[in-house]
C-alpha positions, 0 to 999 in steps of 0.5 A: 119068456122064461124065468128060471131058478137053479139052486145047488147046495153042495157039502158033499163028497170031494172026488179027485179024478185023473185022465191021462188018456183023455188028458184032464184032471180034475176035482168034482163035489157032489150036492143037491140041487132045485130047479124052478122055471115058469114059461109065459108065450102067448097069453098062458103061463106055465109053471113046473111042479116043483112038489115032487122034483127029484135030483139025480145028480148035481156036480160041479167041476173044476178041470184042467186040460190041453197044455193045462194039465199036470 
């Protein structure tokens, strides 16, 4: 079994992007994020040490593509 927690808290920078070549627009904020996870299988139980963790990059997209893009 796996147990597991991601927390994002955003409040950073708001990047438009724009790919016509590719074919999507988009918007993306930046933040920080937290993960805790605790696995059990067998009888053992392992937990991850959260002290320590490090984020190097957390983002959330909104995007459009296909015949959605404009």
């Amino acid at each position: 079994m796996l147990d597991m927690t991601v927390t994002w808290s955003g409040g950073g920078q708001v990047s438009h992007v724009r790919d016509p070549a590719n074919g999507f627009t988009g918007r993306k904020v930046t933040g920080t994020s937290h993960i805790s996870w605790t696995v059990t299988m067998g009888g053992f139980t392992f937990t991850a040490d959260e002290s320590g963790q490090k984020s190097l990059v957390s983002e959330v997209w909104k995007e459009r593509n296909g015949v959605f893009f404009s």
